[in-house]
N, C-alpha and C positions, 0 to 999 in steps of 0.2 A: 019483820023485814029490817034488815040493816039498815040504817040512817047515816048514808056519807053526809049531811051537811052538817057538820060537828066543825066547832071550834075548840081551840086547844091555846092556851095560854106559855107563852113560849118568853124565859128573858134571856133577854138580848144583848150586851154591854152594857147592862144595869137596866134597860128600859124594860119593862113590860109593854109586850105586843099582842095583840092578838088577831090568828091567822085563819084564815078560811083555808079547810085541807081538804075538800072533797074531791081538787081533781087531782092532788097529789097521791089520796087513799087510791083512788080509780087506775090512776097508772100503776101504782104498787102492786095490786091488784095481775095487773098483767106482767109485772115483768119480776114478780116473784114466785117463784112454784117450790121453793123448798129443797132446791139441787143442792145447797152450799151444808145443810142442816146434817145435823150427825147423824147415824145410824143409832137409832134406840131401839125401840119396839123389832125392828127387823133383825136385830141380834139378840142371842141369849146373854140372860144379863152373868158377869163374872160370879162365881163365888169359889170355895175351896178348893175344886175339883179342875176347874178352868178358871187364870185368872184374866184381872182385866189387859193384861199387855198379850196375850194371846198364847202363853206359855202353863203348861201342864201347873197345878196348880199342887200346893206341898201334900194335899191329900189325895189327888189323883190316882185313884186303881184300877185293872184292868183284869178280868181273867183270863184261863191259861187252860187248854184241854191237847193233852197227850194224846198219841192213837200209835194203833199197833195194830198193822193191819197186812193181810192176804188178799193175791188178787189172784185171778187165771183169768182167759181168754180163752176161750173154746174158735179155734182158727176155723174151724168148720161149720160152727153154726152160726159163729159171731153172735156168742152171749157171754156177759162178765159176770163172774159170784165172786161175790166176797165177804170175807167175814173179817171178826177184828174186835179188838178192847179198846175203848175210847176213857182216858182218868180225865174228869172235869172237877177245874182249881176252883172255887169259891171265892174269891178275893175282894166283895162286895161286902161293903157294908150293912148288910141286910138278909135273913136267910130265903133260900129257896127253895122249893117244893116241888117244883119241874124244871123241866129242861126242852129246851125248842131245839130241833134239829132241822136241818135245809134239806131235801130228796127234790133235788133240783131234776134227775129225769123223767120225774112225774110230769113236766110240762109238755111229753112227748104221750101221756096216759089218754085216753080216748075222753075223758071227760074234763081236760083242765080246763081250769080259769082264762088261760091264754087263748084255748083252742076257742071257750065259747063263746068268746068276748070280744074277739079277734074280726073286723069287719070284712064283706067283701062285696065283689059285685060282677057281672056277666058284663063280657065284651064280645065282637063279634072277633073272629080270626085268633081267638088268644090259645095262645099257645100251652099244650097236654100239663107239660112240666106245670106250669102258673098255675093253672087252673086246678090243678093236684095240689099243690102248696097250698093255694089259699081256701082249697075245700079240706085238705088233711086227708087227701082220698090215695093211700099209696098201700102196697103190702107191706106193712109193717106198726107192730103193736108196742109203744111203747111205755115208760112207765117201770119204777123200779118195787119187785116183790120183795118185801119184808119177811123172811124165813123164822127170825123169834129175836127177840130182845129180854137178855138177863141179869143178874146181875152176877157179882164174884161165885156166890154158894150155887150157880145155876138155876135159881129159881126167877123164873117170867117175870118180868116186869110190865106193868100196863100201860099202855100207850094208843094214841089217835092220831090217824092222820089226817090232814087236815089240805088235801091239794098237796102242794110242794113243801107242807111245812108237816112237822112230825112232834106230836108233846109226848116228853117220857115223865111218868108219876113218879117221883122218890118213895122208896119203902117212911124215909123219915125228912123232914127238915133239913136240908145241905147248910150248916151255919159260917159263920164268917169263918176263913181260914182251913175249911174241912176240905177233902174231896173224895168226890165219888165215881167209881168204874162198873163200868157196865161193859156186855158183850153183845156184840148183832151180825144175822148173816142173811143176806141180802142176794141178790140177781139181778141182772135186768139186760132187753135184749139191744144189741151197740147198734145207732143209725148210720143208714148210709146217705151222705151227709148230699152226695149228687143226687139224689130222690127226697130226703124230708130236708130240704132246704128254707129254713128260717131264719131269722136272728138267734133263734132259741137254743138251736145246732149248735155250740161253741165245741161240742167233740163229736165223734164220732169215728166211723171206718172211710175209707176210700180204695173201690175195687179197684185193680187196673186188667182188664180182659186181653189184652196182647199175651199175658206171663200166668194171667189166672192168679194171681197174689193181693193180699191187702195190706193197706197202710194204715194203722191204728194210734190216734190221738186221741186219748183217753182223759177224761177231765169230768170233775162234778158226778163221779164214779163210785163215793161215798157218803154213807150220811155223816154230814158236816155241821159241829157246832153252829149256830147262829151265834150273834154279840150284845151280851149284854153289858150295856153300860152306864153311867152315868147319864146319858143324854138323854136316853127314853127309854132303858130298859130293856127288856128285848125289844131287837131287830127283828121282827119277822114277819115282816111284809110278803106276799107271795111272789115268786118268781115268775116275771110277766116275755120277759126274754128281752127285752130293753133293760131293766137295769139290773147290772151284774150281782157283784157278792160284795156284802159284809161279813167279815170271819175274824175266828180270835186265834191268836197268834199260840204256838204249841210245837214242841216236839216232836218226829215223825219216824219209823220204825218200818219202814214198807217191802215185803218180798212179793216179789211178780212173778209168776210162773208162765214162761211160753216156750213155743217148739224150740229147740235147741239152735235151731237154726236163723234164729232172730237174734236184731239189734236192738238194746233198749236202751233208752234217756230215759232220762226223769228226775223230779225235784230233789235236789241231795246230791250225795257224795255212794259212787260206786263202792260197796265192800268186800264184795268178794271176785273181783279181775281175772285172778287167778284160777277161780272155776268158770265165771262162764265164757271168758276168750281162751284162745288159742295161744301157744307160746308166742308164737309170733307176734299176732296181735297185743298181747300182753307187753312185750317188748316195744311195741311203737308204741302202747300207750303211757311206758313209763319216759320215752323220748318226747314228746307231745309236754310234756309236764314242764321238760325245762327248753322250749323250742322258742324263744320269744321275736323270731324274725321272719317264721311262716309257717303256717299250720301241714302238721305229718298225717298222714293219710293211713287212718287206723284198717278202715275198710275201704282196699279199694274198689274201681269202678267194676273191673275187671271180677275179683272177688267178688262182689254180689249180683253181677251178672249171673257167676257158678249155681248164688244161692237163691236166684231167683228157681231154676230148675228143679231144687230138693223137697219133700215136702219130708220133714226130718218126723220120726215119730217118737223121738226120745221127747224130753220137757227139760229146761233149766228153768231154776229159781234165780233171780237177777234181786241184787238186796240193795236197798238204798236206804241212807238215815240222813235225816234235817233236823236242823238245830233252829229254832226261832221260826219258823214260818207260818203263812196262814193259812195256808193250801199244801197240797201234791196232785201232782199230773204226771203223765208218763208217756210216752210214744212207742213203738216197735212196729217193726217189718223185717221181714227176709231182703227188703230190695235194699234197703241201706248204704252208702256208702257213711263211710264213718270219718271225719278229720278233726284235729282238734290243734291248739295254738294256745302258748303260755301267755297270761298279760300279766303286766308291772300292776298293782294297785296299791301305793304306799308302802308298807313292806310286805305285802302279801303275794302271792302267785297266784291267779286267775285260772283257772283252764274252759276257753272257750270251745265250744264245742258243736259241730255242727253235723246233723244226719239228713241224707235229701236220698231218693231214689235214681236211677242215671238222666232220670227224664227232667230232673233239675236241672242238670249240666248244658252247656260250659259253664253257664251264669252261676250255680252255686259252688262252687268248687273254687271261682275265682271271688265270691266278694260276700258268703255269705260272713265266715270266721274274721273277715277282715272288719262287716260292721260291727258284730258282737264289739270288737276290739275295741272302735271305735266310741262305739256306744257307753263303753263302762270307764272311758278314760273321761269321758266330757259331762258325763252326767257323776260321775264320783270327784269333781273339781267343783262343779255348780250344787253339788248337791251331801251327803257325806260321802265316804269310801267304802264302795263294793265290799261287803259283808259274807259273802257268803266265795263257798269252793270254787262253783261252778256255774255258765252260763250255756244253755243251750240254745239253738236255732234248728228243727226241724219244717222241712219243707214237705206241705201237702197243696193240693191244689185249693183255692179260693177259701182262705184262711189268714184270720191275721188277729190270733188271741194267746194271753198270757196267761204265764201263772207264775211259782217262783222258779227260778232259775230254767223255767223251760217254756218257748213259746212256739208258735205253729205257725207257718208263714208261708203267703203264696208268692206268684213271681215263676210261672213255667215258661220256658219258651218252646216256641212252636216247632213243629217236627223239623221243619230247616235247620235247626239249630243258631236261626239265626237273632243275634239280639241287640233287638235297638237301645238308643239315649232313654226310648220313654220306659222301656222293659227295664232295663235296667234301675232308672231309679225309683221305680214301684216296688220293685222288690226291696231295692236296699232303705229302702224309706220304710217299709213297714217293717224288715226287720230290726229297725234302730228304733221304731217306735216300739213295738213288743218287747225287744230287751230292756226297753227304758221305763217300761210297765215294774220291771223290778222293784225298782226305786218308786214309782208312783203307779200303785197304791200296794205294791206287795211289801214294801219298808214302812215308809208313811203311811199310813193304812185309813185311807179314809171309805167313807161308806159309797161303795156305788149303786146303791139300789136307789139312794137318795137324792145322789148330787154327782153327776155322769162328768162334771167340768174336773172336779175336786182330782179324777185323776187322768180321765182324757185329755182336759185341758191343758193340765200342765206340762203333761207328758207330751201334747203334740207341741206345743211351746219349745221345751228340749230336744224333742225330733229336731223342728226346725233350727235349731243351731248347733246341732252338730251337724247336720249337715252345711251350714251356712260355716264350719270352722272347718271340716273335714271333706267334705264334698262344696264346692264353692261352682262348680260349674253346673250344681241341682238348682231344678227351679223350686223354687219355695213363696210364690207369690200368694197360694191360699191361705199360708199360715199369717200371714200381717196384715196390718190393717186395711192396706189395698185391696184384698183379695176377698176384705165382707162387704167393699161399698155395694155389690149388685144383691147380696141377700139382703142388708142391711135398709136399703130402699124401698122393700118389697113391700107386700102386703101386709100390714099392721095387723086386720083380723085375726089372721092365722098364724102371726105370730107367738114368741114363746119366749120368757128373759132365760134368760143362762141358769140361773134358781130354781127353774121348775123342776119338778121328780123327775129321775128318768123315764120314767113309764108313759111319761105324758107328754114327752116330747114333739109328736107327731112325726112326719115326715120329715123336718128340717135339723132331724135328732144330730145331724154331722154338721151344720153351721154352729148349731146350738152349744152340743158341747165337747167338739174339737175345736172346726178352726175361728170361731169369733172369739172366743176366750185366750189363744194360742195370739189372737191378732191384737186382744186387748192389754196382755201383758207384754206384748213389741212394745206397743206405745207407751206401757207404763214406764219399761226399760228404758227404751229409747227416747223418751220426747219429755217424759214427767217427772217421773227421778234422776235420769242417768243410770249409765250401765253400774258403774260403780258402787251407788246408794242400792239399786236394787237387786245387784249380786248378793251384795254383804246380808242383806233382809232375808233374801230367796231363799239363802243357805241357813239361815239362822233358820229359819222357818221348818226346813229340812232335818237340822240337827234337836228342835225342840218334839219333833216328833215321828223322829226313826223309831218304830215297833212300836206306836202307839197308835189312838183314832182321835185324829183330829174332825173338826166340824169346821165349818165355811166362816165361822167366826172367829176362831183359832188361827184363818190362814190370813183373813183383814187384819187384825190388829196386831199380827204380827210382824209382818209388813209396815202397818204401822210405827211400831214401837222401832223396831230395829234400822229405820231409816229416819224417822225424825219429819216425815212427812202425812202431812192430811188429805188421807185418802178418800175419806168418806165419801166424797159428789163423783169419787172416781166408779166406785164401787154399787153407789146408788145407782147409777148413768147406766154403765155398761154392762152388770149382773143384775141390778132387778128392774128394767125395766127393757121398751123395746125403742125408743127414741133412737134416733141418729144423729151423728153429724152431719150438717150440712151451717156453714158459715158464707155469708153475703157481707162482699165489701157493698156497703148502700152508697157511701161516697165518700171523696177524697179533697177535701179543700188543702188550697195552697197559698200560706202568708209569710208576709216577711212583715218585719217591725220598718213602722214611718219614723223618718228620721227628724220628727217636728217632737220635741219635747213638751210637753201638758202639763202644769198643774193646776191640779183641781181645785185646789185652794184658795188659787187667784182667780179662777175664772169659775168658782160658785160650783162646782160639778158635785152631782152627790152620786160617789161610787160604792160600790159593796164589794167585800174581800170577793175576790177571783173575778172580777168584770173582768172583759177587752173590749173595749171602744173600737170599735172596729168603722175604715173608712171604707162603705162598700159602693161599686157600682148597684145599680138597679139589680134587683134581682138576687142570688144567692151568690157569693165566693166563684172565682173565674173556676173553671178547669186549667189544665196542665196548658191547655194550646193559647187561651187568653193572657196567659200570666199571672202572677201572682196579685191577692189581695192585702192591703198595704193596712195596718192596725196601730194604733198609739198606744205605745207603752208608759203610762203616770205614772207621776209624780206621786210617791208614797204617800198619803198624809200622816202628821204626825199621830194621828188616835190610834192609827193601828199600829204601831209599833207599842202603845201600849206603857206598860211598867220599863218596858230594858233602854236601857240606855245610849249602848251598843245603835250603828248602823250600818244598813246594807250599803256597800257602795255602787250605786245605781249607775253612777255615769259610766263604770267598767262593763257590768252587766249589758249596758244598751249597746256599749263597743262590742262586744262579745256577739251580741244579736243580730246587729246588722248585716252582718254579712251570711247571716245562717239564713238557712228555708225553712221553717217550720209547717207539718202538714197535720191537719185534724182527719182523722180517719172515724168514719163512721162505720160499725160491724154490726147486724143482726143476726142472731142464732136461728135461724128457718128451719131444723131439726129437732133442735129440742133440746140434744145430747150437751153441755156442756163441753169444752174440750182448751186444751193449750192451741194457741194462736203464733201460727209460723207466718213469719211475712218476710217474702223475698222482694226488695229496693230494686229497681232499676235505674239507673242513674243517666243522664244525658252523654255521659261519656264510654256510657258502655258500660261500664265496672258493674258487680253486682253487688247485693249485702242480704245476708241472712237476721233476722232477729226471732229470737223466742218470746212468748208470754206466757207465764203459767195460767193456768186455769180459771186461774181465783181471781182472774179479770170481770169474772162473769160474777161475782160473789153478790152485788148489790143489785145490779140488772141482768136476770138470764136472755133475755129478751134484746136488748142494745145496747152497745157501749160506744163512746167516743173517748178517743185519745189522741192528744197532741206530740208528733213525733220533730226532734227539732235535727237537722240534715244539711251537712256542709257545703253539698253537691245539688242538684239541680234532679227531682224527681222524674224520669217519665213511665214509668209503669209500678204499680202496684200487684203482688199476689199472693195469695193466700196459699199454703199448704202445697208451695212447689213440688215437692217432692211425694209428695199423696202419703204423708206420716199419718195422719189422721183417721182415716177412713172417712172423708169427705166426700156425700153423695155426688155432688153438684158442682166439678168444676168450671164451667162455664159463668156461675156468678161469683168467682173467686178473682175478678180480675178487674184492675181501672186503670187507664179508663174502659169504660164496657164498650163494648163490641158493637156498632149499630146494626139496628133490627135490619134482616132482609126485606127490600119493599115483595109484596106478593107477585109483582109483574119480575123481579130480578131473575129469577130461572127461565121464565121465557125469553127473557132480552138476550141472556148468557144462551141458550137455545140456538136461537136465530142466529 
């Protein structure tokens, strides 16, 4: 057992003293928990690969896998085969002997790890749909059939599947700088996504029975490299349907075969125009290319009305090639309309592009190409410049998922055609959030299977401002700090810091790692750095790892480094842990200096640096409505000035004072959370005043602080956190003087 009654031998201005510290250990005890202390053990530590200022390190590598791949869609049965050549770069220092591939439709297989794992329970009244979902009890088998995997000479290669992950055996050792191709052909049958509806769903078909036609968003359609990297090697965690993809960035070669009569997007740049549009068509789409004041309407409404009626039996090939990416997806339907719109990006041309069916419309036709637009001008300022040809936005019903350059997004309106404020900015919000997926994690490539904040977070972060620059009349209160004080209060038990896997998120997976992270970087922006320091940082952080994979330690100490600020208790506080804010003014004294001059020297006083002598009535320092309590400012003695020679001139000092208010403010942290301290002055005359404190008020005591605030005006109200910057639970004890309690008989008297 610990022994506080220790003494500790302490000098003094030459004296030796010795002190009894068992109640100063006891308080320490409590008003220190380790919030101001650095991040060690919870970061990986720097070395070649990743260094310590959070910047890719001079030996940092990463590999690199080509594909060259066939797809088809059978419209009538709704099942894809596909085959294809996959070249994997080597670029490890280390050789390899297998290979991990992702068959992420396996999670749809009759026996996955999701399905079996997956909890549920019996309710009275609950409805078919539910109760199908959460039993997996629907027509439909899914799960993708492996047809053969070989290599160049055609001979078999052997291979295990393993759930959602798939190991391929090298005939030999893959060594540093080699690479090796292989060929696989594959099937599996396409979900309809209003029937096996999960998280796990990110593509699939959607019937529409008025026309008899489908709309296919195709995603996780191939077997796809896993990453291996410096961090831990392979990635290859299984696919739980909470946490997305880790993939390695590569080359892309894709031809899609569908009924001639279909529209298709997809990740890349269109190459062959000319066969599968129409003159016509062709010509708006070379219009569309340099149209930078409103998007040309490749297909219109009226046209795929036509082609909703056709069921064409011909086939085209639709060819698409990407350069750098880490993914491909694709969409197509007969119902289509097709528009597209040139954007400025640095010196490049953009071509925004957006496909919806007419039951999108009005809403899509008027604001889907407008947010695309929006979205690549304000996240290519905050972030680098839009990289790539092309941006897509196709519209399916209740969907809102990326990939690169193409994402799927909901936002229908109802058979009225009529559309409200709130319709409207659901849609445009998630389509500015999906296109902004580009950038976080299809550029910046961090791992989502891991850490769901590294690119939800960020990206709903940037959601929220461009619409707060480009839409100002959107509500955006989820995303800031205000908008986590009701989750942020909640149940402790069942909470979850922002660090945990994605898999494990539970149900609070959208406070977790959307909008508390989105809320916590407002505040860092706004209240901790300034916009300024933490632009400059944001972007540095962006540009140190465009096409690369950063880890959560990579984006701290870059941030870090490139701002000149210490993040650390920010980072502790709000990513690993589940505390909150909540800050109590405890009280507010109010003194002015006594205008009776003391020295101590004459009159025997024995003072210690930082005494006030204070003249009090009985009791504790008046409140605001008693008046102020009146203190003696002494007379220096000479010992503490010491060696210098040099003096303060005191008689100005005390002129200077007398006519000031000086108020001591007492704050406890009742949350836990650490946080910067806003306090709004109320002055006797009305006027207001804002003041900041950084954080690192709390550095010695997280538990309580006092501070003396010196006020040329005359105080009557103190508050904390006027403006709800913080995400402070509790503003009812943010105020002084405090409120008197209601007597219990006041509602009956107010009654009567």
């Amino acid at each position: 057992m610990f022994n506080y009654y220790k003494y500790i031998v302490q000098v003094r201005r030459g004296v030796v003293c010795i002190l009894s510290v068992s109640l100063s250990l006891l308080f320490a005890q409590e008003s220190w928990k380790g919030k101001f202390e650095q991040l060690g053990q919870e970061l990986a530590t720097p070395n070649s690969y990743r260094s310590g200022s959070g910047a890719p390190g001079p030996k940092y590598w990463q590999q690199r896998a080509d594909y060259v791949l066939q797809s088809e869609v059978d419209d009538e049965k709704q099942v894809l085969t596909g085959s294809g050549i996959i070249t994997y770069y080597n670029n490890a220092p280390e050789p390899l002997s297998f290979l991990w591939l992702q068959l992420d439709q396996n999670i749809n297989a009759d026996n996955s790890l999701m399905r079996i794992t997956s909890t549920s329970s019996i309710r009275d009244s609950v409805p078919a749909k539910f109760l199908a979902s959460s039993l997996h009890i629907y027509p439909y088998k899914g799960g993708m059939a492996v047809a053969d995997v070989k290599d160049t000479n055609g001979n078999p290669l052997p291979y295990i599947i393993n759930q959602t992950m798939m190991r391929i055996d090298l005939p030999k050792p893959l060594n540093t700088g080699e690479q090796f191709s292989f060929s696989m052909r594959w099937s599996y049958n396409i979900n309809d996504r209003a029937i096996v509806d999960n998280r796990a769903d990110r593509s699939g078909m959607e019937y529409f029975p008025e026309d008899g036609n489908y709309l296919y968003t195709i995603a996780q359609w191939y077997p796809r490299l896993c990453v291996f990297d410096d961090y831990e090697g392979w990635q290859n965690k299984q696919y739980l349907g909470a946490g997305e993809f880790a993939l390695t960035f590569g080359n892309f070669d894709v031809k899609i075969t569908v009924p001639s009569d279909h529209v298709v997007g997809a990740t890349g740049w269109l190459q062959n125009p000319d066969v599968v549009l129409t003159p016509i068509q062709n010509e708006r789409f070379e219009k569309a290319k340099n149209s930078f004041d409103k998007p040309i309407l490749i297909v219109t409404e009226g046209e795929a009305i036509q082609r909703e009626k056709q069921r064409s039996k011909s086939k085209s090939i639709w060819h698409f090639k990407a350069e750098n990416v880490r993914d491909f997806a694709f969409a197509h339907s007969r119902k289509f309309i097709w528009d597209a719109q040139a954007v400025k990006i640095g010196d490049k041309k953009i071509l925004a592009q957006s496909l919806y069916p007419k039951e999108g419309n009005p809403l899509w036709e008027q604001e889907s190409t407008k947010a695309i637009k929006n979205t690549l001008e304000i996240y290519s300022e905050r972030t680098i410049e839009y990289p790539y040809p092309t941006a897509y936005s196709v519209h399916t019903a209740n969907q809102g998922m990326e990939y690169p350059m193409i994402c799927f997004n909901y936002g229908r309106p109802p058979k009225s055609k009529k559309v409200d404020q709130r319709l409207k900015e659901k849609m445009v919000g998630v389509i500015v959030h999906e296109v902004g997926h580009n950038f976080f994690p299809m550029i910046v490539n961090s791992d989502e299977r891991q850490w769901t904040w590294m690119d939800e977070g960020l990206n709903t972060f940037l959601e929220k401002e461009t619409k707060r620059v480009r839409y100002p009349d959107f509500d955006i209160s989820t995303d800031i700090p205000k908008g986590q004080v009701a989750y942020m209060k909640g149940d402790k038990s069942v909470m979850r810091p922002i660090m945990v896997m994605s898999d494990n998120q539970g149900k609070d997976w959208g406070n977790i790692s959307y909008y508390k992270p989105s809320g916590a970087l407002t505040l860092l922006r706004e209240t901790v750095m300034g916009p300024e320091l933490f632009d400059k940082a944001f972007k540095e952080y962006a540009q140190r790892w465009a096409f690369k994979h950063p880890k959560p330690a990579d984006f701290f100490r870059t941030m870090e480094d490139a701002s000149a600020v210490d993040l650390d208790w920010f980072w502790r506080g709000w990513f690993f842990s589940t505390d909150h804010v909540d800050v109590t003014v405890d009280e507010v004294k109010w003194y002015k200096v006594k205008k009776t001059t003391i020295d101590p020297e004459k009159q025997n006083l024995k003072v210690e640096q930082g005494d006030l002598a204070t003249t009090k009535k009985e009791g504790k320092a008046a409140d605001f409505g008693k008046g102020p309590t009146e203190f003696n400012l002494l007379k220096t003695p000479e010992k503490d000035y010491r060696e210098f020679l040099s003096r303060l001139d005191e008689a100005a000092l005390r002129t200077e004072l007398e006519s000031k208010n000086l108020y001591e403010v007492t704050l406890k942290n009742t949350g836990g959370l650490v946080t910067p301290i806003i306090i709004e002055w109320t002055f006797k005359d009305g006027s207001k005043e804002i003041e900041k404190i950084p954080a690192e008020i709390w550095r010695t005591n997280e538990s309580e602080i006092k501070k003396v605030f010196v006020k040329d005006k005359v105080v009557t109200q103190v508050v904390i956190d006027p403006n709800e910057e913080t995400a402070d639970v509790n503003k009812n004890d943010n105020v002084f003087p405090k409120k008197p309690a209601e007597n219990k008989f006041d509602k009956f008297k107010k009654g009567k």
